[in-house]
N, C-alpha and C positions, 0 to 999 in steps of 0.2 A: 300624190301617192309615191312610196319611193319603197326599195328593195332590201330585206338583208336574207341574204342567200349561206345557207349551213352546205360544206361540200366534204363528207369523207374520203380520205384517200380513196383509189383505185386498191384494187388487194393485191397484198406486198407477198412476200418470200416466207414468212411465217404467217403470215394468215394460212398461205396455202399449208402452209407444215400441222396447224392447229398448236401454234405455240404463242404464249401472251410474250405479248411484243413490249409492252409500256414504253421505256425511253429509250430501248435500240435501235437504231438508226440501221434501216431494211430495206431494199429497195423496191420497186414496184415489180410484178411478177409482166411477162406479157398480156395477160388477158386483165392484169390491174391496169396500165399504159391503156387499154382499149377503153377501159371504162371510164378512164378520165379524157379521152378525147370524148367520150361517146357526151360526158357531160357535160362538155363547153359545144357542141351540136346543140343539145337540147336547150341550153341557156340562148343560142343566135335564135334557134327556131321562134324561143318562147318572148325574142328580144328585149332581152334585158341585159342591160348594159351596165358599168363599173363605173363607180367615182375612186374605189379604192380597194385594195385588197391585203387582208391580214391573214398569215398561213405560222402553221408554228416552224420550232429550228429542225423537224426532223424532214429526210430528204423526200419520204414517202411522199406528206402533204406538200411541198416546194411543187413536187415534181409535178404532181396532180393538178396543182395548180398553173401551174407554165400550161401544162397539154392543154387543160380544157380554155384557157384564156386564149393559146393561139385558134383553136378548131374554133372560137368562139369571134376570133377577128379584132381582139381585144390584147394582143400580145406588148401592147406597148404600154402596159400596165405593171408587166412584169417587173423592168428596171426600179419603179415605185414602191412593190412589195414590202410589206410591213412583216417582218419575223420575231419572233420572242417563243421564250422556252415556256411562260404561261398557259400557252396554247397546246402543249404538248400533250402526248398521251398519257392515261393514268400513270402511274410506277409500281408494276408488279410486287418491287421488290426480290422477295425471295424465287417469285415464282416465275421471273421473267428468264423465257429463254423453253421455259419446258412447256412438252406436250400437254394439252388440256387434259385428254383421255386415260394419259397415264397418271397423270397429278390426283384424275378421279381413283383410280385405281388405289394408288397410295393413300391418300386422306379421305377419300368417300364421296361419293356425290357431293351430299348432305354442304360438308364443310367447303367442299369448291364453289360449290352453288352458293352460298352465303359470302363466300370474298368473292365473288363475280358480281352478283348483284343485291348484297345490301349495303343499302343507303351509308350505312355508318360503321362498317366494321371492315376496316385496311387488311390484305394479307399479310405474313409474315414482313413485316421491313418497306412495307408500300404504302400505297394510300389507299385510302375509300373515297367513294364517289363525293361524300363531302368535303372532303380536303378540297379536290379538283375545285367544285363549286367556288368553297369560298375563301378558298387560299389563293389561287390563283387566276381561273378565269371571270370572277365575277366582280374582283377587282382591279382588273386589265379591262375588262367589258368597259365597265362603269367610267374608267379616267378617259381610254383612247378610243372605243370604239361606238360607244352609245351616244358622245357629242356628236358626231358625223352623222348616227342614224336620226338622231333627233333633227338635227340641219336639215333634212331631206335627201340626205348624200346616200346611194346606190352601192351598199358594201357588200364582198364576198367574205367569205371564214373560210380557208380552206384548210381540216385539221383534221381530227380523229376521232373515234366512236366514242369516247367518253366525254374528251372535252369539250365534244359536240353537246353529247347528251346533259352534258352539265351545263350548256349553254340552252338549253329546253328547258331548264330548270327556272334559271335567270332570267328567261324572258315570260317566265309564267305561264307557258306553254303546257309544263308539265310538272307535278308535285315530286317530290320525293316518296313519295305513296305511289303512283301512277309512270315511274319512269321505268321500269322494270320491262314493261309492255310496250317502250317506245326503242323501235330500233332504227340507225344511224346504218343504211345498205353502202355500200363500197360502191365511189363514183356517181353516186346519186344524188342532185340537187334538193334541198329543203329550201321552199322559199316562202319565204312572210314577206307579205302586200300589208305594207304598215303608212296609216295617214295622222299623222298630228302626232308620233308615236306609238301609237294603238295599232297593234296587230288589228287587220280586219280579215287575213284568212291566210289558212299557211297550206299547203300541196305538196307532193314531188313530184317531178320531172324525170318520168320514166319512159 
């Protein structure tokens, strides 16, 4: 049996503001820094351990991932780190940077709620969750990280709520019908117990 471990950031500086973040580079707030120690605790508790870890270029998930790898006794992993902008968070576009609640304000629930989370329709200038999919993490997945998971090698992901949830996608976890319902918590480990390949049961570590 061998591990691949899903880690959203700890919550950043616009989380806490309620502004979509996509590809601004935010730092972690104090009580994000806590969650991501809190997460590599729960990862020694649950013992499981790293052959390798992939986090994207933004500093939020870097940093999350350093915290919970050293609280996790696994810091010499860090220097190994694998980065790429694939891994990144959605791209707002037009709407990165503003208020969620005033955005509803301006354009309406209605239409916020549809470029948040439908499947296929990008905000102004951004993407939609199927871009994420299959523009970029599911072909990152596939070249560099699904050979390791297939080998039996023990990986982390440490990245963001979409491109997390677009990797639920990719691992047949979750439908593009059913991913709406599935949320990615800040510093929270998701871990799939996979034998031969085959997810056999997935949890988190709360």
């Amino acid at each position: 049996m061998n591990y691949l471990v899903l880690l959203r950031h700890g919550q950043s500086d616009w989380n806490l503001q309620n502004r979509f973040t996509g590809f601004k580079d935010v730092d972690l707030t104090e009580l994000g820094i806590e969650e991501a120690k809190g997460a590599g605790i729960r990862l020694k508790e649950a013992g499981i351990s790293f052959d390798q870890v992939f986090t994207s270029t933004l500093k939020r998930a870097n940093e999350t991932a350093e915290l919970a790898l050293t609280e996790a006794g696994q810091e010499g992993l860090i220097e190994t780190m694998i980065y790429h902008d694939d891994l990144r968070e959605r791209d707002y576009g037009d709407l990165t940077g503003l208020n969620k609640d005033e955005t509803r304000q301006k354009y309406g629930d209605e239409q916020v709620h549809i470029w948040r989370r439908s499947y296929d329709v990008p905000p102004p200038g951004g993407e939609c969750l199927q871009d994420v999919v299959e523009k970029r993490v599911r072909p990152y997945y596939e070249a560099h990280i699904k050979p390791m998971v297939d080998d039996g090698k023990n990986v982390l992901i440490a990245a963001h709520g979409n491109s997390l949830r677009a990797m639920l996608i990719i691992l047949g976890a979750e439908t593009p019908e059913t991913i709406n319902a599935a949320e990615m918590e800040t510093g929270v480990p998701v871990v799939f117990e996979l034998e031969n390949g085959e997810i056999k049961k997935r949890y988190a570590l709360k």
